[in-house]
DSSP file (Angstrom, degrees, kcal/mol; ACC not computed):
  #  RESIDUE AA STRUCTURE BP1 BP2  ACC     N-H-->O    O-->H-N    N-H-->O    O-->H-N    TCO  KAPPA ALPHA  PHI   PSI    X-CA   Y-CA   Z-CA
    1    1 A X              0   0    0      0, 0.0    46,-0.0     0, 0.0     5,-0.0   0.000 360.0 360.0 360.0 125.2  -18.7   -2.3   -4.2
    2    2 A X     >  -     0   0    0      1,-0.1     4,-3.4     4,-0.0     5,-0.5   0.054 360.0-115.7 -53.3 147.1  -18.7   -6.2   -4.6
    3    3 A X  H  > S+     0   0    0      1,-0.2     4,-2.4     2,-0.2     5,-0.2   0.983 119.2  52.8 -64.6 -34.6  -18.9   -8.1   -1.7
    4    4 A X  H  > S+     0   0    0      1,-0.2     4,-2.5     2,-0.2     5,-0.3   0.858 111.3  50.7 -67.0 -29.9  -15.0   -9.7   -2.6
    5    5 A X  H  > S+     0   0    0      2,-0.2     4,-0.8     1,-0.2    -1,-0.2   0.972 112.0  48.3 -71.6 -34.7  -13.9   -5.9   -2.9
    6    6 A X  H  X S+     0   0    0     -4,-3.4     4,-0.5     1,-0.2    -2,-0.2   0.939 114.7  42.6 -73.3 -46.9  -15.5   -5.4    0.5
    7    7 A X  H  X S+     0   0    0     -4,-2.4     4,-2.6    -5,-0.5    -1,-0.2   0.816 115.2  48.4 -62.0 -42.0  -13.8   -8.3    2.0
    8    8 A X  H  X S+     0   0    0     -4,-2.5     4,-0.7     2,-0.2    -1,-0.2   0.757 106.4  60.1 -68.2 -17.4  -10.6   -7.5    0.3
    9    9 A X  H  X S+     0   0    0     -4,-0.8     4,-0.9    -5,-0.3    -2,-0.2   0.621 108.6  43.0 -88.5 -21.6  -11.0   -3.7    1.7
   10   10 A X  H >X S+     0   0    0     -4,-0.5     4,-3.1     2,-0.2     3,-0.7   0.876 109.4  58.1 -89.0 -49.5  -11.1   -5.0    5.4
   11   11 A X  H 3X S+     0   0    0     -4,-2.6     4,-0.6     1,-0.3    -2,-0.2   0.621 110.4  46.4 -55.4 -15.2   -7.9   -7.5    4.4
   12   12 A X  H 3X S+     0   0    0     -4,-0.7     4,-1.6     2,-0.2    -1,-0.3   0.792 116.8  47.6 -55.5 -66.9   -6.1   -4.1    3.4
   13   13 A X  H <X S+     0   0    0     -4,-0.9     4,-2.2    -3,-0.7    -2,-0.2   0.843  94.0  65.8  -4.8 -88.3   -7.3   -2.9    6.7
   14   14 A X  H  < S+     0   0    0     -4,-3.1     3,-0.4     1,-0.3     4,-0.2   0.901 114.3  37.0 -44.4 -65.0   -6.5   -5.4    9.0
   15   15 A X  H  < S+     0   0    0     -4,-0.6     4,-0.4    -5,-0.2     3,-0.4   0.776 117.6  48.5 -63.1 -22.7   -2.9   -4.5    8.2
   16   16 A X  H  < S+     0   0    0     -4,-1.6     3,-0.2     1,-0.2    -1,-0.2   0.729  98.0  54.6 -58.1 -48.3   -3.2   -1.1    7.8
   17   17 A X  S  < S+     0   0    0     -4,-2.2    -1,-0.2    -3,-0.4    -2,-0.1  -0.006 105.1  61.0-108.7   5.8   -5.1    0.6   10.7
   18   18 A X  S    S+     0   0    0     -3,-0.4     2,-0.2    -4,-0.2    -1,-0.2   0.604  82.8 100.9-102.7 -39.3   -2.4   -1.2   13.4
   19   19 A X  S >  S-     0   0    0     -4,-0.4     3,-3.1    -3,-0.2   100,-0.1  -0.305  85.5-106.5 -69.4 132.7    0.8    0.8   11.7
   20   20 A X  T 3  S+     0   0    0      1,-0.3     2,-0.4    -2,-0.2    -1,-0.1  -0.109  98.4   3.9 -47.3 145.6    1.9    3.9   13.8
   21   21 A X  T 3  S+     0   0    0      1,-0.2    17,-0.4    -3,-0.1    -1,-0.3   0.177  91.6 144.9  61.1 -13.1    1.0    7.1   12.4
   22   22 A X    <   -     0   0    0     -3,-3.1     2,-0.3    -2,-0.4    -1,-0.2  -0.149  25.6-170.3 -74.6 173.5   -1.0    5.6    9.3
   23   23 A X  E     -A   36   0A   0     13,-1.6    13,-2.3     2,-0.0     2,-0.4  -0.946  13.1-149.1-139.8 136.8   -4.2    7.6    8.0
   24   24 A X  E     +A   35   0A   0     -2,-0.3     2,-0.2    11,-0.2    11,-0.2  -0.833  29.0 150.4-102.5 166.7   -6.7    6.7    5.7
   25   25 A X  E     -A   34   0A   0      9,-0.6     9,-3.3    -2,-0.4     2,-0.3  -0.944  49.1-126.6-172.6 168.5   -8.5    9.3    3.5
   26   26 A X        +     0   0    0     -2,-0.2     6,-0.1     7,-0.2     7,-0.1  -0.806  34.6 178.9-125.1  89.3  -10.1    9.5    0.2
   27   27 A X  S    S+     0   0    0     -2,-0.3    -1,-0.1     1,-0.2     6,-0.0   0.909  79.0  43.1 -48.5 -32.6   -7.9   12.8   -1.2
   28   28 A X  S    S-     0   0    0     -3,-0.1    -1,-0.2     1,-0.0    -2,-0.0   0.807 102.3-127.6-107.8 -21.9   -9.5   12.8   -4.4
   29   29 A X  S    S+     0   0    0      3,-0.1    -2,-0.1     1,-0.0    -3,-0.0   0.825  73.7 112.1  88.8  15.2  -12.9   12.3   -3.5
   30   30 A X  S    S-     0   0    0      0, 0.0     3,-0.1     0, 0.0    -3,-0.0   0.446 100.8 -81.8 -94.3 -23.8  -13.7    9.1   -6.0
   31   31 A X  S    S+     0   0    0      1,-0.3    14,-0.1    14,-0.0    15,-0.0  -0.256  82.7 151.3 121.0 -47.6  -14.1    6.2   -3.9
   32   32 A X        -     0   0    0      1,-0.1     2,-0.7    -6,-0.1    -1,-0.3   0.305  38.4-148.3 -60.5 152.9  -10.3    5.9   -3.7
   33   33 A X  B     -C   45   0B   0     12,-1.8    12,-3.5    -7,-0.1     2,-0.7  -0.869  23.3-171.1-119.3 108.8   -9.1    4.2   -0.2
   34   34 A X  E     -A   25   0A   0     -9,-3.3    -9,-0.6    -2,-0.7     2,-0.4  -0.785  16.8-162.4-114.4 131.1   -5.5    5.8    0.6
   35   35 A X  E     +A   24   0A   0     -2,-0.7     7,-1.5   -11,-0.2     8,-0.5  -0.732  22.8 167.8 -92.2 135.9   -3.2    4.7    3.3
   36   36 A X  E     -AB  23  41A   0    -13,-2.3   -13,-1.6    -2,-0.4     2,-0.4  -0.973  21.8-163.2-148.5 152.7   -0.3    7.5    4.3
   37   37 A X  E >  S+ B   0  40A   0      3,-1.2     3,-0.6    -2,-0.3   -15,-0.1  -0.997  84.0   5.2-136.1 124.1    1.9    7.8    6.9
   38   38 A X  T 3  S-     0   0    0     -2,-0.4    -1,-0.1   -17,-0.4     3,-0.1   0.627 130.6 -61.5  86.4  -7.2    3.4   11.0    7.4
   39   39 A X  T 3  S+     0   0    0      1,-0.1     2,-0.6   -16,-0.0    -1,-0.2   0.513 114.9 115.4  81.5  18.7    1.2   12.7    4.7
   40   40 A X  E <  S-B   37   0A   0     -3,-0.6    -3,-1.2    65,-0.0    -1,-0.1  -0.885  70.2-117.2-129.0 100.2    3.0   10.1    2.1
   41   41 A X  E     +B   36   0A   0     -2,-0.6    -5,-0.3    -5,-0.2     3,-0.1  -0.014  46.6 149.9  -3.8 119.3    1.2    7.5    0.2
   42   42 A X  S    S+     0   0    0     -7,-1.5    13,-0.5     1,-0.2    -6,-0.2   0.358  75.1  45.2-134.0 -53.7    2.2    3.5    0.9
   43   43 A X        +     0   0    0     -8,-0.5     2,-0.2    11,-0.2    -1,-0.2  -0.216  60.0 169.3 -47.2 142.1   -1.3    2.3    0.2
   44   44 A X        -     0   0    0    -10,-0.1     9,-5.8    -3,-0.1     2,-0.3  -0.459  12.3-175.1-176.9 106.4   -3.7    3.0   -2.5
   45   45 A X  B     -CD  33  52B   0    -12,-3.5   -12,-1.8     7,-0.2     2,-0.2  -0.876  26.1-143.0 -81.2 130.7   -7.2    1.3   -3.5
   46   46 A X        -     0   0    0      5,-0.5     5,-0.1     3,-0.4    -2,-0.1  -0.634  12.6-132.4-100.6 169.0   -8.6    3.0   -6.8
   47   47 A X  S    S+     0   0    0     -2,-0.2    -1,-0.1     1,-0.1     3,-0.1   0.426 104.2  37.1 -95.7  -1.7  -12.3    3.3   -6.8
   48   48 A X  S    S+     0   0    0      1,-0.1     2,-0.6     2,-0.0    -1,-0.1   0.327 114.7  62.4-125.0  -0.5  -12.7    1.7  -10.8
   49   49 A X  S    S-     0   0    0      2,-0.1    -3,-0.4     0, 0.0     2,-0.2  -0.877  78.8-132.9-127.6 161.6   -9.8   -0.9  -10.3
   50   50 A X        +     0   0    0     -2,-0.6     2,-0.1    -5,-0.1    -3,-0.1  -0.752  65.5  39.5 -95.2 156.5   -9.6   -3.9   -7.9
   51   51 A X  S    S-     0   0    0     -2,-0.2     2,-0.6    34,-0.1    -5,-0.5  -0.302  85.6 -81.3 105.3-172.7   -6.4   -4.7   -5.7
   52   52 A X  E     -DE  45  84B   0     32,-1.5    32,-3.3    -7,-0.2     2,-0.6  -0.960  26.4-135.6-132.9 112.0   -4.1   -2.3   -3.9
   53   53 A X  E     + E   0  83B   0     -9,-5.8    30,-0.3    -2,-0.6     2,-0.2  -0.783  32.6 175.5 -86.1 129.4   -1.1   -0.2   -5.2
   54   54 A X  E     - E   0  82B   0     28,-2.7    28,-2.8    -2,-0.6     2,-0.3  -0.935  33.1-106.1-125.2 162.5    1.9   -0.4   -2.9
   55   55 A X  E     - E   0  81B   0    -13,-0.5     2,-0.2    -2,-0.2    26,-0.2  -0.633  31.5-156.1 -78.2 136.9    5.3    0.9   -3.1
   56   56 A X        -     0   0    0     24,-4.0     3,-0.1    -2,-0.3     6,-0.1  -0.675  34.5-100.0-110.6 161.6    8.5   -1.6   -3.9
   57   57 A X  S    S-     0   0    0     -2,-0.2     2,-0.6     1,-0.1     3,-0.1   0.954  90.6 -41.1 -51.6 -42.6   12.1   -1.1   -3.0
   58   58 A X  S  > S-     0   0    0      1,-0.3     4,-1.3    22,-0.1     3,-0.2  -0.946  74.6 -64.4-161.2 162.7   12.9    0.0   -6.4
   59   59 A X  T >4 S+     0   0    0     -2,-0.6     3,-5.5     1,-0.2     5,-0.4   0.669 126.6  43.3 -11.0-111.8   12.3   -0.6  -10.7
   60   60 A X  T 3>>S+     0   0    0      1,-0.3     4,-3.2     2,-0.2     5,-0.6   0.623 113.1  47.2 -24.7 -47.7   13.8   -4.0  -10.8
   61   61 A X  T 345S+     0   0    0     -3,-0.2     4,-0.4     2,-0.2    -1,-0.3   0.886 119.4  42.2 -59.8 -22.1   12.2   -5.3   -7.6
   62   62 A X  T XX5S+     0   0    0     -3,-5.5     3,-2.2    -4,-1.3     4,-0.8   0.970 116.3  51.0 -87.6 -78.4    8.8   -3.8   -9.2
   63   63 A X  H 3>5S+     0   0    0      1,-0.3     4,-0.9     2,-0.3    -1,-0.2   0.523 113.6  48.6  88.2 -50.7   10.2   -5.4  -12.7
   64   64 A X  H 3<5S+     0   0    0     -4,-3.2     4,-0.3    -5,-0.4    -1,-0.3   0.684 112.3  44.1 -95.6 -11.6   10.7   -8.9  -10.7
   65   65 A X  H <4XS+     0   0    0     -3,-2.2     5,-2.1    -5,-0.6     6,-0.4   0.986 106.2  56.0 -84.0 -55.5    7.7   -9.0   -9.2
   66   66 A X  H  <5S+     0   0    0     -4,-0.8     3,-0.3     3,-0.2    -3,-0.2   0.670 116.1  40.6 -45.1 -27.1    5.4   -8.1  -12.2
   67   67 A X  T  <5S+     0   0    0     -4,-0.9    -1,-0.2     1,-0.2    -2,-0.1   0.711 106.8  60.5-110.4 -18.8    6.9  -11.0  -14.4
   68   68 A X  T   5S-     0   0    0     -4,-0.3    -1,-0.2    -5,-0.2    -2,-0.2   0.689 119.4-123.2 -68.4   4.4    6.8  -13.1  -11.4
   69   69 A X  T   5S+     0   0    0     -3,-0.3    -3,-0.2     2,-0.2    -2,-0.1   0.734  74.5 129.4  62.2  32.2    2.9  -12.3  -11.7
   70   70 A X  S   <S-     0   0    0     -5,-2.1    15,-0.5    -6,-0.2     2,-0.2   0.772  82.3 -27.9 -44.4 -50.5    3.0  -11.1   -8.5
   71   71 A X  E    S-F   84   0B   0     -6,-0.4     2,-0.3    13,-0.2    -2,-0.2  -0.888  72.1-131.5-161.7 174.1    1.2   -7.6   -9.0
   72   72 A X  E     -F   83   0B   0     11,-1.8    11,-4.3    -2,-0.2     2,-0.3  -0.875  47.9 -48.7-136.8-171.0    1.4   -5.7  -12.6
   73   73 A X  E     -F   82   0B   0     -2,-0.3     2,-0.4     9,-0.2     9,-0.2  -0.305  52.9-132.5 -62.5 100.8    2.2   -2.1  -13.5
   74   74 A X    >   -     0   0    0      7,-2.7     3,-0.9    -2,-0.3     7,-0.2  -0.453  17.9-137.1 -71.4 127.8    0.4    0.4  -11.4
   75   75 A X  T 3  S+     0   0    0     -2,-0.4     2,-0.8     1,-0.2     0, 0.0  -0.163  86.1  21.9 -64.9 179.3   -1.2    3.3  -13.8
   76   76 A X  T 3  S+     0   0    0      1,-0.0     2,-0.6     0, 0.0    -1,-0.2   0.089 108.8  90.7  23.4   1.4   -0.6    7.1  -12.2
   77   77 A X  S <  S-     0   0    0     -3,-0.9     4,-0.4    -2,-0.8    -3,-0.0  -0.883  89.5 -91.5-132.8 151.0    2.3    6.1  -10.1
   78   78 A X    >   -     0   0    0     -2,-0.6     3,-1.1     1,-0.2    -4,-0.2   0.119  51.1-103.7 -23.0 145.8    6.3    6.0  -10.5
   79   79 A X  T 3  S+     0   0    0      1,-0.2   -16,-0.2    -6,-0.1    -1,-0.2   0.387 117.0  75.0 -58.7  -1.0    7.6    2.2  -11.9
   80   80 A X  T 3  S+     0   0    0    -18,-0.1   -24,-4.0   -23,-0.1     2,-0.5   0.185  85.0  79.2-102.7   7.4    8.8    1.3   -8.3
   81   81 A X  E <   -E   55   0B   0     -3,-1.1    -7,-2.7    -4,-0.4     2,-0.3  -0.851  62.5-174.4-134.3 142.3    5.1    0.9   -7.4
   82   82 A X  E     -EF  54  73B   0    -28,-2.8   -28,-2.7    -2,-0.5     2,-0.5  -0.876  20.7-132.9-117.6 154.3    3.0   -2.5   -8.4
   83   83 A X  E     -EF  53  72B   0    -11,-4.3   -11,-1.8    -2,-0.3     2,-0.3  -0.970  16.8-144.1-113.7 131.3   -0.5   -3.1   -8.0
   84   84 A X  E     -EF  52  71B   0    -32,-3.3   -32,-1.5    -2,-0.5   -13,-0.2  -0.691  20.3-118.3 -93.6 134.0   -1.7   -6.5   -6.3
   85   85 A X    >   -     0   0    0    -15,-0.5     3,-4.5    -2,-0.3   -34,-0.1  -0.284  30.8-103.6 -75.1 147.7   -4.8   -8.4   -7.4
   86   86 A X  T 3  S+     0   0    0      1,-0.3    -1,-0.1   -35,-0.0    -2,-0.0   0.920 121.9  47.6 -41.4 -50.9   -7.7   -8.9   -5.1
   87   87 A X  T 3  S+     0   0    0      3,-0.0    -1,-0.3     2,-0.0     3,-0.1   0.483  75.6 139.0 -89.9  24.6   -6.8  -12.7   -4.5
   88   88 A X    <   -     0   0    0     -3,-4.5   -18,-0.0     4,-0.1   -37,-0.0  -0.408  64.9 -98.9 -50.4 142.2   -3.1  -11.8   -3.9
   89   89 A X     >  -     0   0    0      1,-0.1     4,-2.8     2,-0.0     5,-0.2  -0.313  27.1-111.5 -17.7 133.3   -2.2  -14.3   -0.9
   90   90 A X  T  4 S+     0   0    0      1,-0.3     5,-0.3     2,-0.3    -1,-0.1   0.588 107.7  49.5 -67.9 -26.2   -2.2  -13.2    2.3
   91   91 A X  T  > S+     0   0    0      3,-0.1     4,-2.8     2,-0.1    -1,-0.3   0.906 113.0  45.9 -68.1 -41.2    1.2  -13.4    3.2
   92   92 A X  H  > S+     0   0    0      2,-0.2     4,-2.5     1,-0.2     5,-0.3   0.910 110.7  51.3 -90.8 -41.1    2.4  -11.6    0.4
   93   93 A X  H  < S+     0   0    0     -4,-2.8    -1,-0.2     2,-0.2    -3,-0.2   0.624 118.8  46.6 -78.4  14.2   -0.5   -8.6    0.7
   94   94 A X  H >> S+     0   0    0     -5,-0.2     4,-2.9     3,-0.1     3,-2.0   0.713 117.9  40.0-100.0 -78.5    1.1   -8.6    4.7
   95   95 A X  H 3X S+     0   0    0     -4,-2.8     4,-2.1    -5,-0.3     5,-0.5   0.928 119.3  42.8 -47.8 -65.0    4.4   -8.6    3.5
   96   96 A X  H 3< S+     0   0    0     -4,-2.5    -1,-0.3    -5,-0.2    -3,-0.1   0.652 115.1  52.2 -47.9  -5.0    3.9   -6.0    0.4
   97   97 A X  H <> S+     0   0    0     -3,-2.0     4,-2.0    -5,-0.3    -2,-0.2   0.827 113.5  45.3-107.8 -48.1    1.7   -3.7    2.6
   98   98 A X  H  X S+     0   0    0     -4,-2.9     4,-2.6     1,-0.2    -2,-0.2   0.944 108.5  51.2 -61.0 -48.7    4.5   -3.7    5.3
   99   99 A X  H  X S+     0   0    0     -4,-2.1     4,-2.3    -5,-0.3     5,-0.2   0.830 109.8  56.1 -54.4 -41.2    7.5   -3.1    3.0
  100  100 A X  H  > S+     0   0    0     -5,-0.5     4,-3.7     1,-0.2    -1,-0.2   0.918 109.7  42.7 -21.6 -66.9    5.5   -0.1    1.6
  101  101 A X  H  X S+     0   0    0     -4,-2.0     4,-3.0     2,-0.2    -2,-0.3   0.828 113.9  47.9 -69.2 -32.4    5.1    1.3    4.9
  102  102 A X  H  X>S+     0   0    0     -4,-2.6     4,-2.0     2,-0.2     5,-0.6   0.990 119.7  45.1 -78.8 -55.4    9.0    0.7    6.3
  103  103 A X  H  X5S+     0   0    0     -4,-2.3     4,-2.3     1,-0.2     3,-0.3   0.903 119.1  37.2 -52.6 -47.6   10.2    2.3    2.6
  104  104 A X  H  X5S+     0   0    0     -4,-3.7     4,-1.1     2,-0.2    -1,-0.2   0.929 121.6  51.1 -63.0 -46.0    7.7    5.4    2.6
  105  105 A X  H ><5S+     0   0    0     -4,-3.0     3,-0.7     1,-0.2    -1,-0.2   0.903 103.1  58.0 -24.5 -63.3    8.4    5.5    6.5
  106  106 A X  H 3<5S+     0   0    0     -4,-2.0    -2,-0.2    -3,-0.3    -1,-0.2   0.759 104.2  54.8 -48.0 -62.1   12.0    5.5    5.9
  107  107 A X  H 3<<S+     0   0    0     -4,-2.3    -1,-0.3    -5,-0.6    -2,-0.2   0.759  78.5 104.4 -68.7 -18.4   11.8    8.8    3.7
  108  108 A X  S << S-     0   0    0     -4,-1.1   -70,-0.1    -3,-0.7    -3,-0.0  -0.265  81.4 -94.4 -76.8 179.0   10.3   11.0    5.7
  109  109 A X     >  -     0   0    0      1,-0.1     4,-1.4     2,-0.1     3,-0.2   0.130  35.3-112.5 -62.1-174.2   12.2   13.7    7.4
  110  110 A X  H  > S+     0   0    0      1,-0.2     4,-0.7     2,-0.1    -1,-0.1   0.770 119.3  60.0 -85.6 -13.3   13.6   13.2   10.9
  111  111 A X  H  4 S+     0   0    0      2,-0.2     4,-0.2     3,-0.1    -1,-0.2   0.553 105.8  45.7  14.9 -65.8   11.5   15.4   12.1
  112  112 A X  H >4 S+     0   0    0      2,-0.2     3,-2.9    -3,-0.2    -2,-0.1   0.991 115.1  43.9 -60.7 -86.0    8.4   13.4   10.9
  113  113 A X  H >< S+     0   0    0     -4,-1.4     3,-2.4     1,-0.4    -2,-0.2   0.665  96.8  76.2 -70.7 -31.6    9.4    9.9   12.0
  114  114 A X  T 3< S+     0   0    0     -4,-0.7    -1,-0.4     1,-0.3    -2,-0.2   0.790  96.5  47.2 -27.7 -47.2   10.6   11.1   15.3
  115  115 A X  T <  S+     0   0    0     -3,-2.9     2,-0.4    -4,-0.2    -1,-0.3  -0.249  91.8  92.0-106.2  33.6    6.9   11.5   16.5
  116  116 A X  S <  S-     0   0    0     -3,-2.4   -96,-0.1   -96,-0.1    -3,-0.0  -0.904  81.0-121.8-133.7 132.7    5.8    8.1   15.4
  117  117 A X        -     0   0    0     -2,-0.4     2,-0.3     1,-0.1    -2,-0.1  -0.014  45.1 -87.1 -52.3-174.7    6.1    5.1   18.1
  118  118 A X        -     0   0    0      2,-0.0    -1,-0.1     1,-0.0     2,-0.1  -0.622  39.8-116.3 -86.9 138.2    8.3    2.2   16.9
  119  119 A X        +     0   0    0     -2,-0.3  -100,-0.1     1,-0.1    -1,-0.0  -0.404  35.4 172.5 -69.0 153.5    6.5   -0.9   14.6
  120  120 A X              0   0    0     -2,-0.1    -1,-0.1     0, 0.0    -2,-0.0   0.046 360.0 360.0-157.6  28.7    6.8   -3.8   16.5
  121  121 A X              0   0    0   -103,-0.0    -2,-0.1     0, 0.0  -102,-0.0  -0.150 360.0 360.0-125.7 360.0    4.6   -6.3   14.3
C-alpha cells in the first residue's frame, strides 16, 4: 500500500470508526477495507483501486455527481453508488461517507436500527 493510500485509509477511518454500529471487515479476503452498519455496506475500499465507494441517494444524484467530477462510476456495485478519488476533499469525503451511512442506516429493518445509539456528529 502507498503511503497516500495509507494516509487516505486513516481519512476513511477517522469518519468511520465514530458512527454507531459501524464494522469494518475484509469479507472477501483481498485487501478490500469494508465499512457496514447493520451487516449492509456504506463504505468500500477495493484492494487494486484507490478511493472509496459510497452509496448516493439515488441514479441521478450518482449521474450529477460523476459529471460534476465528483467521484466516477463504481464497478461491481448498483448506479446509485460513486467512487471518490483519493484526493477527494475533505468535506465532501465527510459529507459522502455520512450520507452513505444515514441512507444504508435508513434501510435497515426496525428491528436493526432500534439497537443502534443515535448519530449526533
Amino acid at each position: 500500500m502507498t503511503r497516500r493510500s495509507s494516509r487516505f485509509r486513516k481519512r476513511v477511518e477517522s469518519v468511520c470508526a465514530p458512527l454507531p454500529g459501524a464494522e469494518v471487515s475484509d469479507p472477501w479476503g483481498m485487501g478490500h477495507e469494508v465499512w457496514k452498519v447493520g451487516e449492509k455496506i456504506f463504505a468500500c475500499s477495493g484492494a487494486s483501486r484507490p478511493g472509496v465507494t459510497v452509496k448516493t441517494r439515488d441514479m441521478e444524484t450518482a449521474g450529477m455527481l460523476i459529471e460534476a467530477g465528483i467521484g466516477v462510476r463504481a464497478p461491481y456495485f448498483h448506479k446509485s453508488w460513486i467512487l471518490l478519488p483519493e484526493d477527494v476533499d475533505d468535506d465532501e469525503l465527510r459529507h459522502r461517507l455520512l450520507t452513505s451511512y444515514d441512507l444504508v442506516r435508513a434501510s435497515l429493518t426496525g428491528k436493526v436500527q432500534a439497537t443502534l445509539p443515535a448519530r449526533t456528529s
